[in-house]
N, C-alpha and C positions, 0 to 999 in steps of 0.2 A: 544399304543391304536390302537384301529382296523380301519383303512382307516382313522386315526387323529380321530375319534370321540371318546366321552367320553363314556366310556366303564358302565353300569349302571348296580345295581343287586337289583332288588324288593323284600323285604319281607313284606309280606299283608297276614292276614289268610284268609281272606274276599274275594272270589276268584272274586265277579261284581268287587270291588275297584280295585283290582289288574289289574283288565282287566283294569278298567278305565284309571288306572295309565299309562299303558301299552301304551293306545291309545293316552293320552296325550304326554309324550312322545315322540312316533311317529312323531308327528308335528314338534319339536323339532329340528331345524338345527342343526346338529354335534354330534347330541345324539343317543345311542342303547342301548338297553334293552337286556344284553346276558344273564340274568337266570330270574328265579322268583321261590319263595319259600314261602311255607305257613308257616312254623313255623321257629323258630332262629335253632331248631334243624337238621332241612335241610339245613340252609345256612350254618351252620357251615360245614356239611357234603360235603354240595353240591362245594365249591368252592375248594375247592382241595388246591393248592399251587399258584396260581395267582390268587390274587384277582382283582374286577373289577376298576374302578378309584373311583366310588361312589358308597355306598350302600343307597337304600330309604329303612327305616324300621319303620313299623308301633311300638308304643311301648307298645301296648295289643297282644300279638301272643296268646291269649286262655291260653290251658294250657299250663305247661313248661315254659321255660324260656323267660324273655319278651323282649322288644325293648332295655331296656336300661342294660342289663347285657349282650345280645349280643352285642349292642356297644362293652359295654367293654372287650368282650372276640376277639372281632377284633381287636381292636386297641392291646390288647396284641401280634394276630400275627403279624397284618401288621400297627406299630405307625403312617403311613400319610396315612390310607387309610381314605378317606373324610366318614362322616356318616351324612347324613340326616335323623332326625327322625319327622314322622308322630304324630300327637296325636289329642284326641277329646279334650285333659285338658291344659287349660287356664291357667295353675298353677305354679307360678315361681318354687316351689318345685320341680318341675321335672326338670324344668332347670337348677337348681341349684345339679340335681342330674348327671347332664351331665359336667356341667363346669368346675370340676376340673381335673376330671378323661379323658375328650378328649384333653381340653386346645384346638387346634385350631382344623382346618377344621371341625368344625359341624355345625349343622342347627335343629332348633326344629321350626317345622311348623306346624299348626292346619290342618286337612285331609281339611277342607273347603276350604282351598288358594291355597293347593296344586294342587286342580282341574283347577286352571289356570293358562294356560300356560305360561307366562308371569311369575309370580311368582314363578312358577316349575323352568323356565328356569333362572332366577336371582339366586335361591337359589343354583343348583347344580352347577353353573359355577361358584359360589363363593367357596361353598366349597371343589370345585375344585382345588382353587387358593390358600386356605389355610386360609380363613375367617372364622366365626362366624357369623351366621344368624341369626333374631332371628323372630318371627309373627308377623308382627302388634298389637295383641290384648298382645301377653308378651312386649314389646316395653311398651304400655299403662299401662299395670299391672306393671313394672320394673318403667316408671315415676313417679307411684303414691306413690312407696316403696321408692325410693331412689331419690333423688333431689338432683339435685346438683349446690347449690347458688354460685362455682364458676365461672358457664354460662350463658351469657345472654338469653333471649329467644329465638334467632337465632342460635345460638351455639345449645342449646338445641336440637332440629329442624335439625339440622343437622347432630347430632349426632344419632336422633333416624335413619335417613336417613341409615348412613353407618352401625347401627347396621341391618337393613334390606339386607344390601348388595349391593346398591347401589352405582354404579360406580359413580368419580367428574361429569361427564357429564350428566347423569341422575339424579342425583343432583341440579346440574344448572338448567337441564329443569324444575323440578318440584318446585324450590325457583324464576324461572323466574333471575336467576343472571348467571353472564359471569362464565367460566369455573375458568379464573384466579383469582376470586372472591371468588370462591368456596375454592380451593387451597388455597388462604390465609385466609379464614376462619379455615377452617379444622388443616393448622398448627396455628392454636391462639389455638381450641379447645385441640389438642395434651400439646402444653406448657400451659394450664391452669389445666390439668388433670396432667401433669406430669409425659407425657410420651417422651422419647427419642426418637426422629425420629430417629439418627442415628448408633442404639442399631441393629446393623446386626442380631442377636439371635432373634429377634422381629418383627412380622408385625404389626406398631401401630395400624392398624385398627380394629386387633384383640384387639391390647389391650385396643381402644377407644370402644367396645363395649363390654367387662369385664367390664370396668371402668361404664359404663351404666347401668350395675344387678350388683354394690356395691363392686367392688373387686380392691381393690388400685394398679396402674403398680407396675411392680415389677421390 
């Protein structure tokens, strides 16, 4: 990465959002913005043979190819390059059109959250990490689809928590409970879902928010 920061590539065809993006960003302690590109056509082009550590991709590029087939023609070159995708649509369907084909490091987030900072900066240092991100408003849309009766309602709560990206500590803040509260919550949530903590091939928290849009650990 360039001077440790996390190295960023924008695709936006919308050249104000881009800008926007751009400037949000900036604010961003540890973060830079080394390209931007209006279509999937140029970022394929444009990135040569290093790619950035995160790509932001809007998933309407106009014509040509859109957000979510570029995903998947990066991840064919580079399998852990993280992808954050943009969208106006609220719709698990396109989530669901991400989740098998990226499996970890991505992010599907409405343009609306993306505008703050805050939220920008949770999402891409997640799926920097190698997490699953997912909106608030697909969080809401994914409760209402898929329940899961064997959570309490705090479990529940917590789980949409981590599938946001949220670190134990921020966590804690926003449940108002001790961090090592949080931590033995989070492992009940794991053993109640049926995921192995100690499965090295796996980061459960990816798999604790798979498990949250209907898709049993594996």
């Amino acid at each position: 990465m360039m001077d440790d920061r996390l190295e960023i590539a924008l695709v936006e065809d919308e050249q104000l959002l881009r800008g926007l993006l751009e400037s949000t960003l900036s604010r961003v302690p540890d973060m830079v913005v080394t390209a931007t590109f209006g279509t999937a056509e140029e970022a394929l082009a444009g990135m040569g043979t290093r790619p950035p550590d995160v790509v932001l991709c809007d998933i309407d590029l106009g014509p040509g190819m859109d957000g979510i087939a570029l995903a998947k023609e990066l991840r064919k070159r580079w399998p852990e390059l993280a992808i954050a995708i943009l969208s106006n649509h609220a719709d698990l369907a396109y989530v669901e059109a991400l989740r098998r084909p990226l499996g970890k490091s991505w992010a599907y987030m409405l343009k609306k959250s993306a505008l703050s900072v805050d939220s920008l900066d949770r999402c891409i240092r997640s799926v920097a990490a190698g997490l699953v991100v997912l909106d608030p408003e697909i969080i809401a849309s994914a409760q209402a689809h898929f329940a899961k009766p064997q959570l309490t309602g705090r479990s529940a709560e917590l789980l949409s928590y981590i599938a946001q990206g949220y670190s134990n500590a921020a966590i804690a803040n926003k449940c108002a409970l001790s961090e090592r509260s949080v931590e033995r919550l989070i492992s009940q949530i794991y053993l109640d879902l049926g995921i192995e903590v100690g499965n090295t091939a796996s980061n459960p928290r990816v798999l604790a928010t798979l498990a949250f849009l209907g898709e049993r650990p594996r």
